[in-house]
Kinemage of the C-alpha trace (Angstrom):
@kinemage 1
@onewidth
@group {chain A} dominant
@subgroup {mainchain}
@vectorlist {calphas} color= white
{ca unk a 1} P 0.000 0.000 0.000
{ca unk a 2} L 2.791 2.418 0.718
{ca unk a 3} L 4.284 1.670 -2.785
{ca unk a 4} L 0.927 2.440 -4.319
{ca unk a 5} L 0.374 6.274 -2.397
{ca unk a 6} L 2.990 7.808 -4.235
{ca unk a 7} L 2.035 6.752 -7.570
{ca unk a 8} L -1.761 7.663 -6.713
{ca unk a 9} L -0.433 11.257 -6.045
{ca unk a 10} L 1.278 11.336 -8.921
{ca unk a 11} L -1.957 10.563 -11.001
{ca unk a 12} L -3.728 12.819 -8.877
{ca unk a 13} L -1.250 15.336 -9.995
{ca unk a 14} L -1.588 15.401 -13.138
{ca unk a 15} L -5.194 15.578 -13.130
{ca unk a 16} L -4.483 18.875 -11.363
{ca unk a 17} L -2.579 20.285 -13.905
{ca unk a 18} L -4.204 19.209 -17.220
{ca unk a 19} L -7.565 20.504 -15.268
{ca unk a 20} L -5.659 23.965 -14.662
{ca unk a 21} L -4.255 23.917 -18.500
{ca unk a 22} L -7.742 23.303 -19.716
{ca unk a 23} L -9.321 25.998 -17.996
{ca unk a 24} L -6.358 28.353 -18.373
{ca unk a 25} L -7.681 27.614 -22.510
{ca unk a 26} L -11.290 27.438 -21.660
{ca unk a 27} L -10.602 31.220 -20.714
{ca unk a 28} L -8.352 32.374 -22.799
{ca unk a 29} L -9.535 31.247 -26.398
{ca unk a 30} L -12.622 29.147 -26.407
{ca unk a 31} L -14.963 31.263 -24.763
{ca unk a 32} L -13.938 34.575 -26.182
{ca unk a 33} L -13.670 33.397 -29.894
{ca unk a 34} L -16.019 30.931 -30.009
{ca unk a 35} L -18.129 32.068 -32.898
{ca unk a 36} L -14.798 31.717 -34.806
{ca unk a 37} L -14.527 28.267 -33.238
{ca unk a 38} L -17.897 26.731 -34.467
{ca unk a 39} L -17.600 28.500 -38.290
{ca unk a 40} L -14.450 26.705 -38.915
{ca unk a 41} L -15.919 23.356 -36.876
{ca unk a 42} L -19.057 23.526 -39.037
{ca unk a 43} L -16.583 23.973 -42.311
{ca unk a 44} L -14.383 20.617 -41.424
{ca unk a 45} L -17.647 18.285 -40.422
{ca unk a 46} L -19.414 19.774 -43.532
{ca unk a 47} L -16.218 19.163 -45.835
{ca unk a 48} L -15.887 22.053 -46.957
{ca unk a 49} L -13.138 23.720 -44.890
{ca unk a 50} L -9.788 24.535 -47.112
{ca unk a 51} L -6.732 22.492 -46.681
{ca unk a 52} L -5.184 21.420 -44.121
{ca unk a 53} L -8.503 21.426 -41.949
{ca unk a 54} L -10.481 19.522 -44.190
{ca unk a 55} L -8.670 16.293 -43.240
{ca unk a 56} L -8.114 17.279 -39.581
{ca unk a 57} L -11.433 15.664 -38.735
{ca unk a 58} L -10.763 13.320 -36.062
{ca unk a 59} L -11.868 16.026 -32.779
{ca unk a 60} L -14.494 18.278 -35.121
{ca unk a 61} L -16.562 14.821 -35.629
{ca unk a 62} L -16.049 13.877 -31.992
{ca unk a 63} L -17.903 16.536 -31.379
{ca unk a 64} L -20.840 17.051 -33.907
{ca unk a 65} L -21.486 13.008 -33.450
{ca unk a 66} L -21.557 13.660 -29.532
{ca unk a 67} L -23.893 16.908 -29.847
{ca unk a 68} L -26.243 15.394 -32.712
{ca unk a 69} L -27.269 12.396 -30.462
{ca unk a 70} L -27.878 14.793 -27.261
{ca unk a 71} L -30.616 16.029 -29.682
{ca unk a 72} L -29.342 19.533 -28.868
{ca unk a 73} L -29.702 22.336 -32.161
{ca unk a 74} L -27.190 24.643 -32.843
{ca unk a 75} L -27.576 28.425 -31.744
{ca unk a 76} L -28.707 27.319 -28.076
{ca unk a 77} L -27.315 27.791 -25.062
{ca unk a 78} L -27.208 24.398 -24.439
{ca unk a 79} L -25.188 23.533 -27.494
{ca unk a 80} L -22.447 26.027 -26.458
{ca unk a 81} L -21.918 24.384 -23.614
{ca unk a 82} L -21.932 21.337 -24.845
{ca unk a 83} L -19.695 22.405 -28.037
{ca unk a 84} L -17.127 24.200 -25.321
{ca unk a 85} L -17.157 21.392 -22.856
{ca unk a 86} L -16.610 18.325 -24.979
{ca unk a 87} L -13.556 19.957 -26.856
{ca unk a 88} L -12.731 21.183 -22.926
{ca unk a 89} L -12.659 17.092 -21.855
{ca unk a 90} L -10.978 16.067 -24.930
{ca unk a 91} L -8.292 18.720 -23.896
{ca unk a 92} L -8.080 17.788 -20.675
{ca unk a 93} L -7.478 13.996 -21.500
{ca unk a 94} L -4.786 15.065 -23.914
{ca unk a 95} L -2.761 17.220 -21.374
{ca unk a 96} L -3.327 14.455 -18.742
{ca unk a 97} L -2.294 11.949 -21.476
{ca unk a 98} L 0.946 13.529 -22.494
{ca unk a 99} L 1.768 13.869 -18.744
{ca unk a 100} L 1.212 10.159 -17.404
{ca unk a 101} L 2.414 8.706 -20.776
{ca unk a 102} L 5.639 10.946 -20.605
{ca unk a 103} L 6.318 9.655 -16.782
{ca unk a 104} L 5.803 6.195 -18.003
{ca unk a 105} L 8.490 6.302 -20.191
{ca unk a 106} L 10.955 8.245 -18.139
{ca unk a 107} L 10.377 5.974 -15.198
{ca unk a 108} L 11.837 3.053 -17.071
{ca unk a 109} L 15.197 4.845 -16.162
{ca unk a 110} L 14.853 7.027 -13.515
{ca unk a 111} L 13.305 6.902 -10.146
{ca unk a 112} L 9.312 8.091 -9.875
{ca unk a 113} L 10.466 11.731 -8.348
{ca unk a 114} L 12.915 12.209 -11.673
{ca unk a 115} L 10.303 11.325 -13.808
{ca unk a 116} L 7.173 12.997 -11.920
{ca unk a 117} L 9.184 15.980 -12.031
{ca unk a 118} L 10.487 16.121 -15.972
{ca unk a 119} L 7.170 15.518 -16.631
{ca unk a 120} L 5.494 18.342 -14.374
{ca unk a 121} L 8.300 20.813 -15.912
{ca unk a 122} L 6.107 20.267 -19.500
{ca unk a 123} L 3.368 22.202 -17.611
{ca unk a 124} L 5.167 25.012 -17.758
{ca unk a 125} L 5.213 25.104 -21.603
{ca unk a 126} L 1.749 24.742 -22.411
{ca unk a 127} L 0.213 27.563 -21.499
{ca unk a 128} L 2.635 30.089 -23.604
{ca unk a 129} L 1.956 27.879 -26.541
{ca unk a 130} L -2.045 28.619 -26.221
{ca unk a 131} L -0.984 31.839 -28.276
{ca unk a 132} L -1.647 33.082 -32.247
{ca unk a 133} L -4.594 31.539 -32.830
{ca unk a 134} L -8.302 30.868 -32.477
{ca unk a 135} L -9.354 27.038 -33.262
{ca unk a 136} L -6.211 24.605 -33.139
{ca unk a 137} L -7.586 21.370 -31.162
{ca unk a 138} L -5.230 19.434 -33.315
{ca unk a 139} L -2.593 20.989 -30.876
{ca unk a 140} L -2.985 19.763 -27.903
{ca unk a 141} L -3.906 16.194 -29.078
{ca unk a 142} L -1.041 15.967 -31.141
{ca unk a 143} L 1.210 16.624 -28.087
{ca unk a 144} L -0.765 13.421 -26.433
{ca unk a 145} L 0.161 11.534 -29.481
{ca unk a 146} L 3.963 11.988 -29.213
{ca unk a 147} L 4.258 11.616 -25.580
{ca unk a 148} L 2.320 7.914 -25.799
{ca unk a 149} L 4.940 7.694 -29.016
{ca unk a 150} L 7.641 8.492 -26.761
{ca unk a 151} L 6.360 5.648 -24.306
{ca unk a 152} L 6.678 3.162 -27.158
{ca unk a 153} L 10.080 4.170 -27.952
{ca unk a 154} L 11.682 3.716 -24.837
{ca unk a 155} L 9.435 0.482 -23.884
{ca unk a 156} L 10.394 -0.888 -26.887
{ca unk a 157} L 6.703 -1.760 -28.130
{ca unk a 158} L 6.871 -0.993 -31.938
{ca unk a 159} L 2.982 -2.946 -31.937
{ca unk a 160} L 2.055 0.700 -30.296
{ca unk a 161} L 3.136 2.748 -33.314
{ca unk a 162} L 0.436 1.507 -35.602
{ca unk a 163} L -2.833 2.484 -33.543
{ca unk a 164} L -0.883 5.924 -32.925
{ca unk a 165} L -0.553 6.417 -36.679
{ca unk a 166} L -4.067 5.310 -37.825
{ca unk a 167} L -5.817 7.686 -35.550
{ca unk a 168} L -3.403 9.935 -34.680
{ca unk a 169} L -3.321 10.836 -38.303
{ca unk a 170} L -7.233 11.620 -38.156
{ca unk a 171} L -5.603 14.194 -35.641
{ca unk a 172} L -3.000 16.232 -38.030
{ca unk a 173} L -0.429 14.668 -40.752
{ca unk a 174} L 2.583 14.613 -38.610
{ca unk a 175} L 2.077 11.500 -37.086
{ca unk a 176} L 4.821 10.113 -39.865
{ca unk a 177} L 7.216 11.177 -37.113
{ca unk a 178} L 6.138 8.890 -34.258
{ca unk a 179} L 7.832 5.756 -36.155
{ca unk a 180} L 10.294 7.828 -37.726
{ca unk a 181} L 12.149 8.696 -34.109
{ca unk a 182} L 11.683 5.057 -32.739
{ca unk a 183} L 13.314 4.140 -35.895
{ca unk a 184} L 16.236 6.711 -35.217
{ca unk a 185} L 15.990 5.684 -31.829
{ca unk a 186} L 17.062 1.907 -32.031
{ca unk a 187} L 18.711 1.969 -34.497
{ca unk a 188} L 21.944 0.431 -34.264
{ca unk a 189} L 19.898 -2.612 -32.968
{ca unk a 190} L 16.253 -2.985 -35.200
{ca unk a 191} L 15.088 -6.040 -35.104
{ca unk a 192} L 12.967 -7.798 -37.901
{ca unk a 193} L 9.695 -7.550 -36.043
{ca unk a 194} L 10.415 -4.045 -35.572
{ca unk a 195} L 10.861 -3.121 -39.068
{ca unk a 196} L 7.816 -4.772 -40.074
{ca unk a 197} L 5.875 -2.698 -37.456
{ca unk a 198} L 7.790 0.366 -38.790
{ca unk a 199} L 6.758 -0.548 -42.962
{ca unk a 200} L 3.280 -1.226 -41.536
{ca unk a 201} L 3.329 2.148 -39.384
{ca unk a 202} L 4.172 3.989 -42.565
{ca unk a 203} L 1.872 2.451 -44.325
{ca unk a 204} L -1.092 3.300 -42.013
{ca unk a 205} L 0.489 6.814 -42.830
{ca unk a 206} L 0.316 7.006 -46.413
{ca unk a 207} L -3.191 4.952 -46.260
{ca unk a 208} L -4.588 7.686 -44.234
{ca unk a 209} L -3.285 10.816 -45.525
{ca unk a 210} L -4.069 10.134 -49.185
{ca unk a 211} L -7.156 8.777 -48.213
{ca unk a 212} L -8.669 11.300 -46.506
{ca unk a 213} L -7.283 13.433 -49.374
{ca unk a 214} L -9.379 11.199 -51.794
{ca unk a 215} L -12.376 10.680 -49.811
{ca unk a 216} L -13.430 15.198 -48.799
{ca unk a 217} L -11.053 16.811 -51.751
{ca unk a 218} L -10.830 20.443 -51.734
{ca unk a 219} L -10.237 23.154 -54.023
{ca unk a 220} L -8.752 25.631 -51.410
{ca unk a 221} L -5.530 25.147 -49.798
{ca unk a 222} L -3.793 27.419 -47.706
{ca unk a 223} L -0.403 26.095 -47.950
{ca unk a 224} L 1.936 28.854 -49.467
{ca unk a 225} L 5.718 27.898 -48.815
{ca unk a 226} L 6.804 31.263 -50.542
{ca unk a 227} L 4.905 33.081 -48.174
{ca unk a 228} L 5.385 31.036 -45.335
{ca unk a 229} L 9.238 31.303 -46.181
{ca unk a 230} L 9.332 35.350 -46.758
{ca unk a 231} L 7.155 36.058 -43.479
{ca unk a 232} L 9.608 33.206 -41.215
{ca unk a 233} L 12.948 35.264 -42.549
{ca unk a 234} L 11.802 38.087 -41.423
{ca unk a 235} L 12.719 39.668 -38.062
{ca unk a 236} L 9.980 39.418 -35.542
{ca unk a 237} L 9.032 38.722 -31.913
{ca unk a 238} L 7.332 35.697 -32.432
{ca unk a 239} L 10.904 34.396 -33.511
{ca unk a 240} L 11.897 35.102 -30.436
{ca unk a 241} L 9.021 33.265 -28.573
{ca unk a 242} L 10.467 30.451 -31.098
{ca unk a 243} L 13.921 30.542 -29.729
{ca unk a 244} L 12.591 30.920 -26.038
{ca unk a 245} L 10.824 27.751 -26.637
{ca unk a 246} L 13.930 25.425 -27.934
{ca unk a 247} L 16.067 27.013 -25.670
{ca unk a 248} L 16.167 23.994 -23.289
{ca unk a 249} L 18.032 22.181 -26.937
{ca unk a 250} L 20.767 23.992 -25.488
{ca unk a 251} L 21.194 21.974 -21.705
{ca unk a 252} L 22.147 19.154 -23.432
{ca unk a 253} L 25.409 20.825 -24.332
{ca unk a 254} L 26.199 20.950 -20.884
{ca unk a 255} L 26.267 17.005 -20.770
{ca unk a 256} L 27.031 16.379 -24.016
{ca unk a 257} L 29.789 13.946 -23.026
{ca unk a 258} L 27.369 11.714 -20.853
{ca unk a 259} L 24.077 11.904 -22.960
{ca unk a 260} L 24.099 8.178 -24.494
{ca unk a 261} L 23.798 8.063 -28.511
{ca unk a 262} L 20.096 7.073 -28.437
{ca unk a 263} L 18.801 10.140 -26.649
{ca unk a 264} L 21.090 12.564 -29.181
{ca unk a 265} L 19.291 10.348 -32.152
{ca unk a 266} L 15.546 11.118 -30.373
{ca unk a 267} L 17.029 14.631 -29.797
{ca unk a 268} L 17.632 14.581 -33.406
{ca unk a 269} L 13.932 14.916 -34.712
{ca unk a 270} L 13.707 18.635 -33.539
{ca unk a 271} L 15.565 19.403 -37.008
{ca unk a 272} L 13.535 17.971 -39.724
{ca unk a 273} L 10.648 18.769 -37.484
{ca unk a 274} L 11.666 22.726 -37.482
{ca unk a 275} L 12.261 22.607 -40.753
{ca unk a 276} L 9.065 21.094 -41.867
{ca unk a 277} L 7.093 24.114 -40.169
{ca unk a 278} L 9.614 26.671 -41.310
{ca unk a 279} L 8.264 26.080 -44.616
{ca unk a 280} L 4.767 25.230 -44.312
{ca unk a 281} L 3.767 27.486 -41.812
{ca unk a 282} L 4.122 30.620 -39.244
{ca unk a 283} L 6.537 29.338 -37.250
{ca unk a 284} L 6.145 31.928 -34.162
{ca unk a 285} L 2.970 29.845 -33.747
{ca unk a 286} L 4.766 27.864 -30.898
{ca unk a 287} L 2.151 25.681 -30.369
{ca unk a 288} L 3.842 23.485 -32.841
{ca unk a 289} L 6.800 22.732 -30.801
{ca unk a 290} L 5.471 20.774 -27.825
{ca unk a 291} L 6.795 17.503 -29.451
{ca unk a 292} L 9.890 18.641 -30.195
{ca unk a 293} L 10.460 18.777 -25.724
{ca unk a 294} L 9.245 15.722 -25.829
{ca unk a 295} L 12.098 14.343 -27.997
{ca unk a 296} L 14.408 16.440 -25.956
{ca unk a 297} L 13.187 15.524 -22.553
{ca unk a 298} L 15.164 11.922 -21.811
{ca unk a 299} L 18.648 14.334 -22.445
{ca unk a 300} L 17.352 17.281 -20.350
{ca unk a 301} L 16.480 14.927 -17.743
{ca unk a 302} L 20.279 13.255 -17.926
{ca unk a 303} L 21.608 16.667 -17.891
{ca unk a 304} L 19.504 18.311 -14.877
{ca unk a 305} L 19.469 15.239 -12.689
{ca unk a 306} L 23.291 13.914 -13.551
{ca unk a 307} L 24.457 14.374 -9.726
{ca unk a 308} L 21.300 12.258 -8.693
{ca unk a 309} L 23.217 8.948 -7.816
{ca unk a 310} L 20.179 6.968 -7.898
{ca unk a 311} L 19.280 8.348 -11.092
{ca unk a 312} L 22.376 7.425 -12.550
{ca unk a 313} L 22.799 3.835 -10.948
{ca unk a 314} L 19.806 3.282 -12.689
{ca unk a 315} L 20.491 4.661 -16.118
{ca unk a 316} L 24.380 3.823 -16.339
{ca unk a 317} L 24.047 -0.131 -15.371
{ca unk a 318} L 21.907 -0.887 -18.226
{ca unk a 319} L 23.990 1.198 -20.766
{ca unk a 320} L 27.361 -1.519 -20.022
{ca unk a 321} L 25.326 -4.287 -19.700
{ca unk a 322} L 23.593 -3.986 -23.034
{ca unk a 323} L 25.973 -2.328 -25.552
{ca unk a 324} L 29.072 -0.496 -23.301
{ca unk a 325} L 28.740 3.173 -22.483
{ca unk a 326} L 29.040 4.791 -25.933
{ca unk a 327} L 25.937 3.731 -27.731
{ca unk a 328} L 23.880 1.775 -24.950
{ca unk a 329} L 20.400 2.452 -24.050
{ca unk a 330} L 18.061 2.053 -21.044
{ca unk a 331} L 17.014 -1.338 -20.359
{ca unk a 332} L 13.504 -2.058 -22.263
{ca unk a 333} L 11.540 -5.182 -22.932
{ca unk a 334} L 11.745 -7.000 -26.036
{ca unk a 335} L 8.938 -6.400 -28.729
């Protein structure tokens, strides 16, 4: 029973914060802009939203299913509430989602109190990324996507990719990264199984994203990399908020020398991930960075807690055991 307390207050924990980042949004963008909200909602579950949205449809018809069987007609009080609260609760799981699944996977290598704490220092982040916009639920979910996708890197379960893709995808395109970093991850030592996970994971991917491309086509499509390029060169303070957000990219300098290969490699996906936004959209819209500290988050955690002698007894045994110091990783099950 006294094993179990901690762990209870850790779950209790996060259920604190992802209720305090859900209101924190509830206030800050739903409720003031939610006639902006509902017109693009009512665009994506009608199909005729312009590209990207039209095939971000996974949350929008969530929603309108959930409303339409309460019976409840649009323009109502009632079906603001209940338009406000359901995106609110799918919010809320996603914060609380990204937290737990993030703790999970640092917790195969550090004790609970590492690992509670890296992932409480995530809170921190999310609210200055609820910033430049008015209807992005694709956001916040997408964060919950990568921190279970984290979990199934460093558990070593590649069967987890594939349901990530598939729905994740629903979600916003960038789910091609989840088996793209376990790839990078392991991969001095990828199995067979886990390749054919990985082929089917990209798969999913490409089944998906043309799909829904094939299925609700549109004739409008907001992608503009010319003017996405001009406006990102250009000198501005939302580059800054950019900057301010990587920033913690830089710790892992400080332990550069005792980070193990595998976390650099995870570390790694920040730069085709930065570029891919640099081009196809506003980049000061920090929101789009979340994943990119989850990458970075087994390194920072190396670097902050490195005098922690428990923390390293328990990370630097598995590392000789497995493959010697250089290019080891924590332990993790077989797939």
């Amino acid at each position: 029973m006294k094993r179990q307390r901690p762990f209870l207050a850790i779950i209790i924990w996060f259920v604190i914060l992802a209720a305090i980042g859900t209101r924190m949004h509830l206030d800050a963008i739903d409720l003031p802009k939610f006639k902006d909200q509902q017109r693009l909602h009512h665009a994506i579950v009608t199909h005729t939203a312009p590209a990207p949205y039209q095939f971000r449809v996974l949350q929008p018809i969530v929603v309108e299913i959930t409303i339409r069987l309460s019976g409840t007609e649009p323009g109502t009080k009632m079906y603001k509430i209940l338009f406000l609260g359901i995106y609110a609760a799918i919010r809320f799981l996603s914060i609380f989602a990204t937290f737990l699944a993030v703790f999970l996977a640092l917790r195969l290598a550090w004790p609970d109190r590492t690992a509670a704490l890296a992932s409480t220092a995530l809170a921190a982040f999310i609210p200055f990324t609820y910033r430049y916009y008015y209807y992005q639920p694709t956001s916040v979910l997408e964060m919950a996507f990568f921190g279970l996708g984290l979990l199934a890197t460093l558990s070593r379960r590649p069967a987890g990719l594939l349901p990530l893709v598939l729905l994740g995808t629903l979600n916003r395109e960038t789910m091609c990264f989840i088996p793209y970093a376990y790839a990078l991850y392991w991969l001095p030592q990828i199995r067979r199984s886990e390749c054919t996970w990985l082929l089917l994971s990209a798969a999913a991917w490409v089944l998906v994203f043309l799909g829904l491309r094939l299925i609700w086509p549109t004739t409008e499509n907001l992608l503009d990399i010319l003017k996405y390029l001009s406006r990102n060169l250009s000198v501005s303070v939302g580059n800054m908020d950019l900057l301010l957000m990587l920033s913690p990219a830089f710790l892992l300098l400080l332990g550069a020398r005792r980070i193990p290969a595998p976390y650099w490699r995870l570390a790694s996906c920040c730069v085709p991930w930065l570029l891919l936004h640099f081009f196809t959209s506003m980049w000061h819209e920090i929101r789009y960075y979340m994943p990119a500290l989850i990458w970075l988050m087994p390194g920072l955690v190396l670097v902050i807690s490195s005098e922690d002698s428990e923390t390293k007894q328990r990370v630097d045994r598995p590392l000789v055991e497995q493959t010697g110091p250089r290019d080891g990783v924590p332990a993790a099950r077989d797939p």
